[in-house]
C-alpha positions as CSV (number, residue, x, y, z in Angstrom):
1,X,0.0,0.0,0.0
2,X,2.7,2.5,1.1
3,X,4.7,1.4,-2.4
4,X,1.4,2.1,-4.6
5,X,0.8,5.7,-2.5
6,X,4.4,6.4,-3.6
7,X,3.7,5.7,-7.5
8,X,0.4,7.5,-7.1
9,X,2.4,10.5,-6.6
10,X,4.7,10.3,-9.3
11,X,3.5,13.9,-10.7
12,X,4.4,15.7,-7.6
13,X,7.4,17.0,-5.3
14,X,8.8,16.7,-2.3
15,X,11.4,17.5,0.3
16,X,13.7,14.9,1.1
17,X,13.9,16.5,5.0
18,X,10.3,16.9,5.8
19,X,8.2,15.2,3.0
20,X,6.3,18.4,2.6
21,X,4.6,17.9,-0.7
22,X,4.3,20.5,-3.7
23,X,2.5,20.4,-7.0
24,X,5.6,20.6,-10.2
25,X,6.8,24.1,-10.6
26,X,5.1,25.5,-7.6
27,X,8.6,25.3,-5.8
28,X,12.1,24.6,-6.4
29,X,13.1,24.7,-3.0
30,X,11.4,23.6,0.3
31,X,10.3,27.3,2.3
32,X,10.3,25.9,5.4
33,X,14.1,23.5,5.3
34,X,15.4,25.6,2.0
35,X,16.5,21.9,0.6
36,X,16.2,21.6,-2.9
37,X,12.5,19.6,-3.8
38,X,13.0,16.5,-5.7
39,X,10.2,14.1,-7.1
40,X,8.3,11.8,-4.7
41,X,8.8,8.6,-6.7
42,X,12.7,9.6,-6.4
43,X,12.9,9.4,-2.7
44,X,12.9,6.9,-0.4
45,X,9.9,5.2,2.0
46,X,9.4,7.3,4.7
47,X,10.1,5.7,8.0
48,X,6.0,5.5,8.7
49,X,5.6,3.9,5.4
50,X,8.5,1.3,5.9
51,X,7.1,0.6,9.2
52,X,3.6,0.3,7.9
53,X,5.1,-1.9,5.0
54,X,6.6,-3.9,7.7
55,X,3.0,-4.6,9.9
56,X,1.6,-5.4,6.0
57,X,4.2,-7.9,5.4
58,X,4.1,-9.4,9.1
59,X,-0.1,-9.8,9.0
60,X,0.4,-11.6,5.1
61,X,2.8,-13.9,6.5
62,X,0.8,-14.8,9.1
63,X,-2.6,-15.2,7.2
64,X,-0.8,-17.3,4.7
65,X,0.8,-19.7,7.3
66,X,-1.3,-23.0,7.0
67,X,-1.8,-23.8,10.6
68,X,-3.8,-20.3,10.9
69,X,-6.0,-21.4,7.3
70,X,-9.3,-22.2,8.3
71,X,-10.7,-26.2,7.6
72,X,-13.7,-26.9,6.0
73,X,-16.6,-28.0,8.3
74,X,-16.6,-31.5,6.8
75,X,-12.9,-31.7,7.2
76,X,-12.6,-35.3,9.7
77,X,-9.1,-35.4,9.6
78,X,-6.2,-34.4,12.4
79,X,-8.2,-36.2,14.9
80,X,-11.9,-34.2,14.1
81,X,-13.3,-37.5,12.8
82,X,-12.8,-39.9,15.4
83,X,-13.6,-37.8,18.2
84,X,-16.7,-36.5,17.0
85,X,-17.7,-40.3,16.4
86,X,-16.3,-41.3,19.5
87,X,-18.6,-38.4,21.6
88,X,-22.1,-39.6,19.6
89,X,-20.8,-43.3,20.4
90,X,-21.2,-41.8,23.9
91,X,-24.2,-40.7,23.5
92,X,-25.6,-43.6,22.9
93,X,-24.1,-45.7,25.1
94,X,-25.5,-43.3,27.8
95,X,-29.0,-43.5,26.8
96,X,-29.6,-47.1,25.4
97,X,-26.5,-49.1,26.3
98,X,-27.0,-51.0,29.8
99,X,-25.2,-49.5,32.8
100,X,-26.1,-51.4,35.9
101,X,-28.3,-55.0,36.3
102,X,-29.6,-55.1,39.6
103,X,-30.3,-58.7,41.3
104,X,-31.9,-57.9,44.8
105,X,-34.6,-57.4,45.7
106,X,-36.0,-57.4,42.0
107,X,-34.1,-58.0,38.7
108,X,-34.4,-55.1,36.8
109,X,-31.5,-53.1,34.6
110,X,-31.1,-49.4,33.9
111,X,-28.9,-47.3,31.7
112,X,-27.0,-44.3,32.6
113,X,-29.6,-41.9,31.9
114,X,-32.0,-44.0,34.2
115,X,-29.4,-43.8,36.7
116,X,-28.8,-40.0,36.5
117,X,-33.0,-39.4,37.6
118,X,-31.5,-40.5,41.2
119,X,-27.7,-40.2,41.0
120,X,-27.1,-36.2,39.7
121,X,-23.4,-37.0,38.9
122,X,-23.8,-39.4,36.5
123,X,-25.3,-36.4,34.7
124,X,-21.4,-35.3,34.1
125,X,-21.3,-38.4,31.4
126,X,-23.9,-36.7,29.3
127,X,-22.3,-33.5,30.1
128,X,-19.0,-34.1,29.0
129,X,-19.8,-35.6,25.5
130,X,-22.1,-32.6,24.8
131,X,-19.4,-30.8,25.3
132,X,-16.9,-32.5,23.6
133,X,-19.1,-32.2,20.0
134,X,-18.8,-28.5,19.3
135,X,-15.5,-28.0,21.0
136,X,-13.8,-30.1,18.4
137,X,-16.5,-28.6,15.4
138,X,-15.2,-25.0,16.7
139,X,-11.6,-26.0,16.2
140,X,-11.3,-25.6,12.2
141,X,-7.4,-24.5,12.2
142,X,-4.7,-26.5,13.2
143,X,-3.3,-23.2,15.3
144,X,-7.0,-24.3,17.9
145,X,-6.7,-27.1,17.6
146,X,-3.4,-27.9,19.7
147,X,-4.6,-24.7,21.7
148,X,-7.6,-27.4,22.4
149,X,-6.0,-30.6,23.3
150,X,-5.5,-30.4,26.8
151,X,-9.7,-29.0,27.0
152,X,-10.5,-31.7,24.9
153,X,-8.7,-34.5,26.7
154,X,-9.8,-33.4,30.0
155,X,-13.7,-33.7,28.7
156,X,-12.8,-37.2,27.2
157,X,-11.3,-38.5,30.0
158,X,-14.7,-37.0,32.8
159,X,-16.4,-40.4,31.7
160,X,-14.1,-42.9,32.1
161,X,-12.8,-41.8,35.3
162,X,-16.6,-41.8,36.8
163,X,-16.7,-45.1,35.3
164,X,-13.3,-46.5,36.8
165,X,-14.3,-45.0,40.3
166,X,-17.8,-46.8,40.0
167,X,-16.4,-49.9,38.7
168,X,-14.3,-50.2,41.8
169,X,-16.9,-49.5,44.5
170,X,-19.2,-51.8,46.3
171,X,-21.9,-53.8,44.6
172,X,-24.4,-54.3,47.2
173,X,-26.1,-51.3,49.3
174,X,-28.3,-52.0,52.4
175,X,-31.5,-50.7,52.3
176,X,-34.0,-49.4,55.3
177,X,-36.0,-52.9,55.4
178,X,-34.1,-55.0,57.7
179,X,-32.4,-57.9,56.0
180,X,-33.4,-56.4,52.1
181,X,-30.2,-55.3,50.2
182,X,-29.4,-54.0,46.6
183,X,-27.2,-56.3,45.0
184,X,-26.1,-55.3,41.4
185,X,-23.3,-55.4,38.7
186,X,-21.9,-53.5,36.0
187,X,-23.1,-54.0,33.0
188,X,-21.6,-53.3,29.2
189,X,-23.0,-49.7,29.3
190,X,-20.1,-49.4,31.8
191,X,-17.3,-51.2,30.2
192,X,-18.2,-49.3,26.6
193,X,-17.9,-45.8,28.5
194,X,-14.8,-46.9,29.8
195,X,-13.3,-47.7,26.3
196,X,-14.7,-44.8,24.3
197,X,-13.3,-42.7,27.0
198,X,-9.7,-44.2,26.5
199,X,-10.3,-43.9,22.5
200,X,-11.5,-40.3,22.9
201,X,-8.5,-39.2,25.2
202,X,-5.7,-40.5,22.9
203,X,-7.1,-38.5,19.9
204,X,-8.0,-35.5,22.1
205,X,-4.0,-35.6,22.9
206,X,-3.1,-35.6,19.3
207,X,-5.8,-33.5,18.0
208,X,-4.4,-31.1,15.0
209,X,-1.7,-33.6,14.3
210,X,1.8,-33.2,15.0
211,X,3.0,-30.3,16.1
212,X,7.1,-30.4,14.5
213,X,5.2,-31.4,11.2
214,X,3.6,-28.6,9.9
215,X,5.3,-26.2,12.4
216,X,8.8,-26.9,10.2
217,X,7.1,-25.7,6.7
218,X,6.2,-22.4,8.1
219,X,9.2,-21.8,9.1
220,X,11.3,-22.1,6.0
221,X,8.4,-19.7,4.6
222,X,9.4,-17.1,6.9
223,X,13.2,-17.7,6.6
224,X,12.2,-17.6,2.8
């Protein structure tokens, strides 16, 4: 911009000192320094303009770089794919995959979402894979997505801990009826939140791909 300002003013003069500007034969010779007036697309860049030349050339490089270049929406790849798979995997483990098979007093089996009506926390399972879905959709640059790994690994990993912490607790709860007591185990609702959790973590850990990998081409570009 500063380079095209300076052709632009190709029919005009200037003083070298203090870039005073002056329409052809209205001066020979600046009246405020007395140094002879030469033509503006002789002399240099001013220092603004280099400096705004500069800030122009800094904000290009960076737009250009590819970790900054936006991703399609339907772009799976660097990890986008199999966590968004893995989080509706989630989902429906939590509403229709059996969590718990009780055995006393009365047979009966519930899923996590039955569970969560009585137990709040289990709630955080549901919560977490909600989550998860538009925090990796949001991420459509490479540059988010390792700025989202740690975010994203944290809300993969909320199920499997709950799951781990339940799996080793107690599987039988007295009740208030003398001599009646809950007896239960886990069923595959649990074991499948525990394994989409692992799944989920590992890619939220390398989500955007590696970093040396694509970091490496941008930095012969600059050096360039």
């Amino acid at each position: 911009m500063a380079k095209t300002a300076a052709r632009r003013g190709a029919g005009l003069r200037a003083c070298p000192f203090c870039r005073e500007l002056y329409v052809d034969d209205e001066h020979h010779v600046c009246p405020e320094c007395g140094v002879e007036l030469r033509e503006l697309s002789s002399l240099p860049l001013s220092a603004e303009a280099q400096a705004l030349e500069h800030e122009e050339g800094t904000h290009a490089a960076v737009a250009t770089a590819p970790q900054a270049e936006p991703l399609p929406w339907t772009d799976l790849s660097r990890g986008r794919g199999p966590l968004l798979a893995v989080a509706l995997a989630g989902f429906a483990v939590f509403f229709f995959a059996p969590f718990v098979a009780f055995t006393a007093p009365a047979s009966s089996v519930l899923t996590a979402f039955h569970m969560a009506r009585s137990a709040k926390i289990v709630w955080s399972l549901l919560v977490s894979w909600m989550i998860l879905v538009p925090a990796v959709l949001s991420r459509r640059t490479i540059l988010q997505m390792w700025g989202a790994r740690v975010a994203c690994a944290f809300l993969s990993a909320v199920p499997g801990v709950y799951s781990l912490i339940a799996l080793g607790g107690p599987t039988s709860k007295p009740t208030r009826i003398p001599n009646v007591v809950y007896h239960w185990h886990w069923g595959p609702g649990l074991y499948g939140t525990i394994a989409l959790s692992a799944v989920a973590t590992y890619f939220a850990l390398r989500f955007g791909g590696p970093v040396h990998e694509e970091a490496a081409p941008a930095r012969r570009a600059t050096r360039g």
